[in-house]
N, CA, C and O atoms as a printed pandas DataFrame, in Angstrom:
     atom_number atom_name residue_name chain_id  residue_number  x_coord  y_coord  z_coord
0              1         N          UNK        A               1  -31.507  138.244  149.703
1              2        CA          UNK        A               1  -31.195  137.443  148.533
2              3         C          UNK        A               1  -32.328  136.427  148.345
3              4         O          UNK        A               1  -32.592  135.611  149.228
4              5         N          UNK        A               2  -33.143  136.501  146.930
5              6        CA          UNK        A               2  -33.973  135.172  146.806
6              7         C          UNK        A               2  -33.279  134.148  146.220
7              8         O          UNK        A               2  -32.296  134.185  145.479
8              9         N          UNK        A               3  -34.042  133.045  146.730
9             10        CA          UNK        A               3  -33.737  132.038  146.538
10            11         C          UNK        A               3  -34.356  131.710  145.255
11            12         O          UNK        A               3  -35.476  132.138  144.976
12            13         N          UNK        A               4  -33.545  130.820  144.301
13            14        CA          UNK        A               4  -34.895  130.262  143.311
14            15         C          UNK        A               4  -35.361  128.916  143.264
15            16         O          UNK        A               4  -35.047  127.793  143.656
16            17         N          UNK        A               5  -36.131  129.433  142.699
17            18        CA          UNK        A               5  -37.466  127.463  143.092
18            19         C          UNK        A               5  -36.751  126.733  142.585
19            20         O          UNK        A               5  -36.332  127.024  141.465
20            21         N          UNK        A               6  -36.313  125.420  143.263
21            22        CA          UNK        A               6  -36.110  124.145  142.581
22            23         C          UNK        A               6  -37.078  123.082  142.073
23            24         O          UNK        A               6  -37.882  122.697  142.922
24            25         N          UNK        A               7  -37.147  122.661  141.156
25            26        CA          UNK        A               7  -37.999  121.704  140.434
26            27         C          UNK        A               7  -37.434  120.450  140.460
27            28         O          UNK        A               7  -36.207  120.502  140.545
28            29         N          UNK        A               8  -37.953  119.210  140.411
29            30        CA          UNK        A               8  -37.261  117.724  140.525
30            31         C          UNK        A               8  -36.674  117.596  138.997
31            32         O          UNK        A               8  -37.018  118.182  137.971
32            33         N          UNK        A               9  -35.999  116.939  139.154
33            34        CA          UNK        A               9  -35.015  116.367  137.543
34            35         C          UNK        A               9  -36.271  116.163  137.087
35            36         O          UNK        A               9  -37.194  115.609  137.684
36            37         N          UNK        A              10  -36.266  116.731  135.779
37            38        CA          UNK        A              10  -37.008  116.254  134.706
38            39         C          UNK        A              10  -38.180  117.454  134.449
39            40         O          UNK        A              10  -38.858  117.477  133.422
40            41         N          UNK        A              11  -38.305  118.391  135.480
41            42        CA          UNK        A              11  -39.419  119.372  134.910
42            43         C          UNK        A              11  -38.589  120.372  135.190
43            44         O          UNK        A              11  -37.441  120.472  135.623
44            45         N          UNK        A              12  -39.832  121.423  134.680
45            46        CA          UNK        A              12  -39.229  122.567  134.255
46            47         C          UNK        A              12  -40.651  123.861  134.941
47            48         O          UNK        A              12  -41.722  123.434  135.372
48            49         N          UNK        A              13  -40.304  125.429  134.888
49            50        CA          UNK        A              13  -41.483  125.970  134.982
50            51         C          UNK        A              13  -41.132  127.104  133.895
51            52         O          UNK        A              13  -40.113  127.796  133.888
52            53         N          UNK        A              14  -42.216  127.145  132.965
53            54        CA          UNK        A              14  -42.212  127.786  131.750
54            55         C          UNK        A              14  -43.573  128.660  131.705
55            56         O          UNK        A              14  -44.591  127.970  131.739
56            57         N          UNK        A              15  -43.730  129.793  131.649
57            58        CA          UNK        A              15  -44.847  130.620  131.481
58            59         C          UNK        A              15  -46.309  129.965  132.592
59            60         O          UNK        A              15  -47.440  129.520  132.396
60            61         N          UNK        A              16  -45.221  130.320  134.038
61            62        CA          UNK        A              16  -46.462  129.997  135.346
62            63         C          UNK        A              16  -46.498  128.573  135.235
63            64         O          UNK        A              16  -46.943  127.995  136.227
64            65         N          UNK        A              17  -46.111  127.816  134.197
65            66        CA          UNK        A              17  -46.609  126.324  134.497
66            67         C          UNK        A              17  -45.567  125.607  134.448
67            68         O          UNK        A              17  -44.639  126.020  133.752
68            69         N          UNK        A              18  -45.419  124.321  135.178
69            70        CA          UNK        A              18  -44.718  123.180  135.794
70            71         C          UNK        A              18  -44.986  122.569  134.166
71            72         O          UNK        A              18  -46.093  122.539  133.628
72            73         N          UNK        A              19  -43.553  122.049  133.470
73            74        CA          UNK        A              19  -44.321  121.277  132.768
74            75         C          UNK        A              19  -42.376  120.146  132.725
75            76         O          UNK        A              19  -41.286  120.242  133.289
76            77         N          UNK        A              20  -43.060  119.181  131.641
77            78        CA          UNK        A              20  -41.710  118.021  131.718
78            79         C          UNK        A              20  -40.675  118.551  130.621
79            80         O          UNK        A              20  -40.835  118.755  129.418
80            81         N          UNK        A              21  -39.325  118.735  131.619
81            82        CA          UNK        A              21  -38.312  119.210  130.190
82            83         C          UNK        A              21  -37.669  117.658  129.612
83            84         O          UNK        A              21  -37.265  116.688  130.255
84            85         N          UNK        A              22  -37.763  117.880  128.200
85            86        CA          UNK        A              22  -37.619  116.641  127.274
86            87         C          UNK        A              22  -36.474  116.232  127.465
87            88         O          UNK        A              22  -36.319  115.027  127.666
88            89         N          UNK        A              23  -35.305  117.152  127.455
89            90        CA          UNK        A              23  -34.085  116.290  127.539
90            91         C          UNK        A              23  -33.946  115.391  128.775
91            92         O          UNK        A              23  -33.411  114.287  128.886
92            93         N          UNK        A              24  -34.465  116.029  129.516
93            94        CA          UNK        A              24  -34.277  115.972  131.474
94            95         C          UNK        A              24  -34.629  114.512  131.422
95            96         O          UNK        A              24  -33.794  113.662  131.731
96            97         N          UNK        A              25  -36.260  114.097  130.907
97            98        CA          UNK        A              25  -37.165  113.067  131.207
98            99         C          UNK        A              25  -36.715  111.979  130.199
99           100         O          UNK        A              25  -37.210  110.855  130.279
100          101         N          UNK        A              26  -35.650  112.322  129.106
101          102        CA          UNK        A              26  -35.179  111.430  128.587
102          103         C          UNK        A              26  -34.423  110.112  129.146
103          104         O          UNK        A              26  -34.593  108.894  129.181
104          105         N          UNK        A              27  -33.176  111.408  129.700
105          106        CA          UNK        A              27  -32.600  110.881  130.802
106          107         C          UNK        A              27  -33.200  109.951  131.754
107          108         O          UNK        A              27  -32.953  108.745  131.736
108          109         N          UNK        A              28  -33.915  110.458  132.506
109          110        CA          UNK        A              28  -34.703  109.669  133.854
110          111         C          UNK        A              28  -35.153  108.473  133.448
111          112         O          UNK        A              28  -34.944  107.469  134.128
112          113         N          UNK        A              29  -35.839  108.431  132.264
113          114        CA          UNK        A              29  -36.180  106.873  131.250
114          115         C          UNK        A              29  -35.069  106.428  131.145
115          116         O          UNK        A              29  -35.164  105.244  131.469
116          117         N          UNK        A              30  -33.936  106.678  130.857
117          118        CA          UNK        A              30  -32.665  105.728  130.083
118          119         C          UNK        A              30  -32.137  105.554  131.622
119          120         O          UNK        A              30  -31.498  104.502  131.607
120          121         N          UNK        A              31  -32.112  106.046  132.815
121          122        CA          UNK        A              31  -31.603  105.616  134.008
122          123         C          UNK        A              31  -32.084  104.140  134.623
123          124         O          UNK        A              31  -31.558  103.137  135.105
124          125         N          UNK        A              32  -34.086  104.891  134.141
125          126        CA          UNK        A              32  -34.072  103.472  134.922
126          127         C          UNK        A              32  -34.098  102.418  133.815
127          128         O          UNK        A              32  -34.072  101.246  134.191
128          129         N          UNK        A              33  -34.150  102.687  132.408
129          130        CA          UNK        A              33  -33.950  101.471  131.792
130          131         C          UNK        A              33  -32.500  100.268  132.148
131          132         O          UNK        A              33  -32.389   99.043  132.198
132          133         N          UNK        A              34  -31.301  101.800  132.392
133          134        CA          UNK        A              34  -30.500  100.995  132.757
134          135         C          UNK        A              34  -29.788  100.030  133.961
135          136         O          UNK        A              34  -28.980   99.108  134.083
136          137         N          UNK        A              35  -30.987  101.221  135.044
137          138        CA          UNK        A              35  -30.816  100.306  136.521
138          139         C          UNK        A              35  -31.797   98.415  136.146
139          140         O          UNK        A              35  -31.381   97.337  136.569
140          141         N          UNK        A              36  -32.531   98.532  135.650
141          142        CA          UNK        A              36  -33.272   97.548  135.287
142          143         C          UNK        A              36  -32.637   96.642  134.599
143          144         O          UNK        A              36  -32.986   95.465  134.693
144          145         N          UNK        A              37  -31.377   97.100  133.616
145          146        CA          UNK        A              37  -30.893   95.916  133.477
146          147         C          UNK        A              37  -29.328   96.153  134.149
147          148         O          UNK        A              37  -28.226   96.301  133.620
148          149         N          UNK        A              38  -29.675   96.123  135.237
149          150        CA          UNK        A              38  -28.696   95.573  136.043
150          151         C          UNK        A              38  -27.371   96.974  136.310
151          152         O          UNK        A              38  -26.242   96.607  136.634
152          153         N          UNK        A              39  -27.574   98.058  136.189
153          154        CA          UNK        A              39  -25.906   98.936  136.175
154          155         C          UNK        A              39  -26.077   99.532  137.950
155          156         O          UNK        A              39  -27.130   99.588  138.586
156          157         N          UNK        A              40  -25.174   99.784  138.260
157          158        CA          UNK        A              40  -24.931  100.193  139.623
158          159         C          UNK        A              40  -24.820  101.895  139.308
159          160         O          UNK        A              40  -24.449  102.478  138.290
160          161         N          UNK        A              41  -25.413  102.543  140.922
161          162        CA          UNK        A              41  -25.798  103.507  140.631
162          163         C          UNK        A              41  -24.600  104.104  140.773
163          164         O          UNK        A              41  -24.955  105.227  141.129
164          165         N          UNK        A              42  -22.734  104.134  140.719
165          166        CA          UNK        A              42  -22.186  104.787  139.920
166          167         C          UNK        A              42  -21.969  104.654  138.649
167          168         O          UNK        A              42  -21.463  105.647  138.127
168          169         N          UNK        A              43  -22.182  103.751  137.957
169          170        CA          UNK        A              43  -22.287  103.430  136.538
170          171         C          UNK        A              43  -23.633  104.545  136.206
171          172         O          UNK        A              43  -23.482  105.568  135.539
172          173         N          UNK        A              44  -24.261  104.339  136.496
173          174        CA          UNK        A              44  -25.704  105.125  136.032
174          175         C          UNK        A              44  -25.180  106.538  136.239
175          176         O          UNK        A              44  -25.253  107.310  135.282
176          177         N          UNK        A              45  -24.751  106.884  137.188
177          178        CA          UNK        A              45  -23.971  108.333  137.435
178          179         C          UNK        A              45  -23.129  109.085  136.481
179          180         O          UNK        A              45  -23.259  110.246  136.093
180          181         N          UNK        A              46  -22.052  108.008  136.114
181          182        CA          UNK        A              46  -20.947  108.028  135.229
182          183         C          UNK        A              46  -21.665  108.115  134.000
183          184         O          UNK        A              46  -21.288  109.107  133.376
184          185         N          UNK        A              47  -22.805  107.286  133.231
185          186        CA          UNK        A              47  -23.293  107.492  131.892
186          187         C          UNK        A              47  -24.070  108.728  132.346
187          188         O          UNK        A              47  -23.931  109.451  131.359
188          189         N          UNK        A              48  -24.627  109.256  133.013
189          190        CA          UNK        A              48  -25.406  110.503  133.172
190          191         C          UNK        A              48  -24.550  111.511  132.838
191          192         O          UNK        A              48  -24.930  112.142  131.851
192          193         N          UNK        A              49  -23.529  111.877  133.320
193          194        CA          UNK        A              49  -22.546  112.800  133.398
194          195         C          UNK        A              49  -21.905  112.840  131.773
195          196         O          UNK        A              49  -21.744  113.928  131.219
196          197         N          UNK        A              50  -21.562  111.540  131.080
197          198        CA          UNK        A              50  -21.386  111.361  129.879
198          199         C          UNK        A              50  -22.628  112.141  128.687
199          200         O          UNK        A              50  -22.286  112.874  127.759
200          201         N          UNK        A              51  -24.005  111.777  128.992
201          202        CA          UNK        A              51  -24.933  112.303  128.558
202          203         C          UNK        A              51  -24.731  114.065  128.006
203          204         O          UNK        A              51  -25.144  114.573  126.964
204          205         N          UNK        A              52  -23.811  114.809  129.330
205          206        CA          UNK        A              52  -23.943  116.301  129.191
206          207         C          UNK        A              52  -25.097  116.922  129.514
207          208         O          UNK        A              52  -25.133  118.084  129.107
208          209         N          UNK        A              53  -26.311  116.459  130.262
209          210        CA          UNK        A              53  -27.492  116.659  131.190
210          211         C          UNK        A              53  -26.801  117.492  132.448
211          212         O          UNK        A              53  -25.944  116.803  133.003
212          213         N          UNK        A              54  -26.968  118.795  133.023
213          214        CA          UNK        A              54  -26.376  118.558  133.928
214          215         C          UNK        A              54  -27.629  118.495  134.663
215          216         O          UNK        A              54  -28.739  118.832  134.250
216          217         N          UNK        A              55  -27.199  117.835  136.253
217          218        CA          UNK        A              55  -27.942  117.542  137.344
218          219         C          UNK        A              55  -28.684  118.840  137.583
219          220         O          UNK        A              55  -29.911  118.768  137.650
220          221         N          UNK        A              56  -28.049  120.111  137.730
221          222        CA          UNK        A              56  -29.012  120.907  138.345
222          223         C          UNK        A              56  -27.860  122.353  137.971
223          224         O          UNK        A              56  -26.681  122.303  138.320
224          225         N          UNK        A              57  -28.487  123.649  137.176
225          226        CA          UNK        A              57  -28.158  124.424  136.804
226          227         C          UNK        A              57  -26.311  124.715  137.436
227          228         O          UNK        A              57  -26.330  124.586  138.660
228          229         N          UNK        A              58  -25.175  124.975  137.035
229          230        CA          UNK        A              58  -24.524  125.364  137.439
230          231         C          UNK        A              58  -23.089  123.757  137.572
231          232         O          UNK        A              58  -21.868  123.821  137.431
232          233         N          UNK        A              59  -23.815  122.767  137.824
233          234        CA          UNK        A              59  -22.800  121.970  137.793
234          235         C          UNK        A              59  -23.201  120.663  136.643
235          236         O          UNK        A              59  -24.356  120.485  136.258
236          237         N          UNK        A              60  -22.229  119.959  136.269
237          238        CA          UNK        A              60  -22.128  119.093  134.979
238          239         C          UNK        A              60  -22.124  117.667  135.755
239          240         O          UNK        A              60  -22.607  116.616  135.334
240          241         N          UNK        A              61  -21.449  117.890  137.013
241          242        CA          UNK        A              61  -21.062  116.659  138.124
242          243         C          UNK        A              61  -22.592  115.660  138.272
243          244         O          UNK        A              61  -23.725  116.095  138.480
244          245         N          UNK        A              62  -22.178  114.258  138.091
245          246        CA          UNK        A              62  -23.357  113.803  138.339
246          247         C          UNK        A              62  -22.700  112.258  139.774
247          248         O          UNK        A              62  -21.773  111.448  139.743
248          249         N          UNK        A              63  -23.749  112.548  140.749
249          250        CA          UNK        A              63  -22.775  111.424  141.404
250          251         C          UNK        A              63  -24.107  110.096  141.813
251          252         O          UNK        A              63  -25.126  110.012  141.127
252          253         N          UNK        A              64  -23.888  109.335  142.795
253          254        CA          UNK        A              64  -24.494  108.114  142.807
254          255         C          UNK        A              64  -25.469  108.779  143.839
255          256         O          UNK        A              64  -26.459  108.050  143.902
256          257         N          UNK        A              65  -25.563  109.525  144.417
257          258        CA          UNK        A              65  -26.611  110.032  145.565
258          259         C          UNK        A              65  -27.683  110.880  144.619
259          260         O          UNK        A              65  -28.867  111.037  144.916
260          261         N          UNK        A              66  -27.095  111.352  143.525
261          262        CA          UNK        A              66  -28.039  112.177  143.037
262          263         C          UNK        A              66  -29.031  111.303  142.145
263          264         O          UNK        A              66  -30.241  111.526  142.119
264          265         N          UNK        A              67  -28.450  110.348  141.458
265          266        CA          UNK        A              67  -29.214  108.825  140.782
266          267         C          UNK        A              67  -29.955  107.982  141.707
267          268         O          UNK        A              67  -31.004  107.422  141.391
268          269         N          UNK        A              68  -29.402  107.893  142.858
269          270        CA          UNK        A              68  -30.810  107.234  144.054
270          271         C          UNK        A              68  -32.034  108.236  144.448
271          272         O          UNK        A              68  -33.112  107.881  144.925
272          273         N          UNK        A              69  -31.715  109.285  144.208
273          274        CA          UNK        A              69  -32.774  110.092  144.654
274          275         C          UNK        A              69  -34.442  110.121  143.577
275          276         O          UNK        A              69  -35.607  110.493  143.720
276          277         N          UNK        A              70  -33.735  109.587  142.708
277          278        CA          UNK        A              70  -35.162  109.425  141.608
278          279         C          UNK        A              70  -35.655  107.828  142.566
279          280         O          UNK        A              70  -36.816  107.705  142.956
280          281         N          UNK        A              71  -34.842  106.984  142.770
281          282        CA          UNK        A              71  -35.551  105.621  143.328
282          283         C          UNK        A              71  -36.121  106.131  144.403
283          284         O          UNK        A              71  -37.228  105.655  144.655
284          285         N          UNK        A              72  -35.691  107.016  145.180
285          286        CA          UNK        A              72  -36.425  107.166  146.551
286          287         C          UNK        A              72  -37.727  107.972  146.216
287          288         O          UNK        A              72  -38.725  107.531  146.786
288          289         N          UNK        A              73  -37.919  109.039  145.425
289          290        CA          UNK        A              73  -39.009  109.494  145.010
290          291         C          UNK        A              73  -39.829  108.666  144.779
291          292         O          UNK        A              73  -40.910  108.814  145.350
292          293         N          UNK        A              74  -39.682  107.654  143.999
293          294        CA          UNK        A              74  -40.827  106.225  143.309
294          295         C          UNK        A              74  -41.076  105.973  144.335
295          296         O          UNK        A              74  -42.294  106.002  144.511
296          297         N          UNK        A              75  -40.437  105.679  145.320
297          298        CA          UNK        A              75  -40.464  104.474  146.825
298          299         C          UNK        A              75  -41.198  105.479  147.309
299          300         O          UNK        A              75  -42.218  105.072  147.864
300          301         N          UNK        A              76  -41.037  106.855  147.308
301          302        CA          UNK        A              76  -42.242  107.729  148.320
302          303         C          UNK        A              76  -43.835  107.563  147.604
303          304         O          UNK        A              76  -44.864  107.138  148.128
304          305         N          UNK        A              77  -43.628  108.014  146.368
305          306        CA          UNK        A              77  -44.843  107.442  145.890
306          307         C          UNK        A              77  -45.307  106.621  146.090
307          308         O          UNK        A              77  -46.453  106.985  146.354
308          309         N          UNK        A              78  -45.232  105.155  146.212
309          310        CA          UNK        A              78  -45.898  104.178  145.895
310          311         C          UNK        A              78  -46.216  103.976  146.979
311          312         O          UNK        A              78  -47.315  103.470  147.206
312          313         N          UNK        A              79  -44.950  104.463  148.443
313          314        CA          UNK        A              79  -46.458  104.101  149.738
314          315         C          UNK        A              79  -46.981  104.930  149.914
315          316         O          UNK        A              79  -47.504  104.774  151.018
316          317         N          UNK        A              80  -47.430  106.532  149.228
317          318        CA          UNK        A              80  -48.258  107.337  149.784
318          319         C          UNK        A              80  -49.629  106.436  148.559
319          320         O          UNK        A              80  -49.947  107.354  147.803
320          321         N          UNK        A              81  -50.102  105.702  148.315
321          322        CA          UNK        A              81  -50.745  105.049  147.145
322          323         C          UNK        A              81  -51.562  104.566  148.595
323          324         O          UNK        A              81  -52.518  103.793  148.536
Protein backbone atom coordinates (compact mmCIF):
# COMPACT_ATOMS: atom_id res chain seq x y z
CA UNK A 1 0.00 0.00 0.00
CA UNK A 2 1.46 3.60 -0.87
CA UNK A 3 1.41 6.03 1.13
CA UNK A 4 0.64 9.60 -0.14
CA UNK A 5 2.86 12.66 0.30
CA UNK A 6 1.78 15.01 2.84
CA UNK A 7 2.29 18.69 2.27
CA UNK A 8 2.12 21.39 5.28
CA UNK A 9 -1.30 23.39 5.54
CA UNK A 10 -1.32 25.75 3.00
CA UNK A 11 0.46 24.07 -0.10
CA UNK A 12 -0.37 21.99 -2.47
CA UNK A 13 1.55 19.74 -5.37
CA UNK A 14 0.10 20.47 -8.79
CA UNK A 15 1.82 19.35 -12.08
CA UNK A 16 5.42 18.12 -10.23
CA UNK A 17 5.39 21.42 -8.39
CA UNK A 18 4.90 22.42 -4.66
CA UNK A 19 3.01 25.46 -4.98
CA UNK A 20 0.59 27.67 -2.18
CA UNK A 21 -3.16 26.55 -2.18
CA UNK A 22 -5.17 29.93 -1.85
CA UNK A 23 -7.84 28.90 0.26
CA UNK A 24 -5.38 26.94 2.65
CA UNK A 25 -2.92 30.21 2.98
CA UNK A 26 -5.90 32.30 3.51
CA UNK A 27 -6.65 30.60 6.41
CA UNK A 28 -3.07 30.44 7.93
CA UNK A 29 -3.12 34.52 7.53
CA UNK A 30 -6.53 34.91 9.32
CA UNK A 31 -5.11 32.40 12.19
CA UNK A 32 -2.38 34.28 12.91
CA UNK A 33 -4.10 37.55 12.46
CA UNK A 34 -6.29 36.23 15.02
CA UNK A 35 -3.79 34.69 17.49
CA UNK A 36 -2.26 38.27 17.38
CA UNK A 37 -5.08 39.76 18.56
CA UNK A 38 -5.34 37.83 21.34
CA UNK A 39 -7.84 34.32 20.59
CA UNK A 40 -6.75 31.08 22.24
CA UNK A 41 -5.78 28.29 20.23
CA UNK A 42 -9.23 26.57 20.75
CA UNK A 43 -10.98 29.56 19.63
CA UNK A 44 -8.67 29.69 16.56
CA UNK A 45 -9.56 25.91 16.13
CA UNK A 46 -13.26 26.43 16.53
CA UNK A 47 -13.24 29.51 13.80
CA UNK A 48 -11.07 27.19 11.54
CA UNK A 49 -13.47 24.41 11.57
CA UNK A 50 -16.31 27.14 11.04
CA UNK A 51 -14.29 28.34 7.93
CA UNK A 52 -15.10 24.65 6.17
CA UNK A 53 -11.10 24.38 5.35
CA UNK A 54 -10.60 21.02 6.24
CA UNK A 55 -7.25 20.33 8.12
CA UNK A 56 -6.12 17.57 5.97
CA UNK A 57 -8.04 15.54 3.20
CA UNK A 58 -10.70 13.29 4.74
CA UNK A 59 -11.57 15.08 8.00
CA UNK A 60 -13.48 18.64 8.58
CA UNK A 61 -12.29 18.31 12.51
CA UNK A 62 -10.04 21.08 13.38
CA UNK A 63 -8.52 20.92 16.99
CA UNK A 64 -6.00 23.16 19.12
CA UNK A 65 -2.87 20.82 18.43
CA UNK A 66 -3.38 21.12 14.87
CA UNK A 67 -3.42 25.32 15.18
CA UNK A 68 -0.08 25.15 17.33
CA UNK A 69 1.59 23.30 14.85
CA UNK A 70 1.82 26.32 12.35
CA UNK A 71 3.49 28.32 15.64
CA UNK A 72 5.92 25.59 16.07
CA UNK A 73 6.90 25.56 12.39
CA UNK A 74 7.69 29.59 12.66
CA UNK A 75 9.60 28.76 16.01
CA UNK A 76 11.60 26.03 13.88
CA UNK A 77 12.33 28.49 11.39
CA UNK A 78 13.49 31.28 13.01
CA UNK A 79 16.17 29.31 15.01
CA UNK A 80 17.36 27.44 12.04
CA UNK A 81 18.06 31.48 10.79
Amino acid sequence: MSKKRVFPFGYQMREGQILVNPQEARLVREIFEQYRLGKTTPELAASAMLQGVPYREGTSAWNKNMVCIFFFAIQMRQEQR
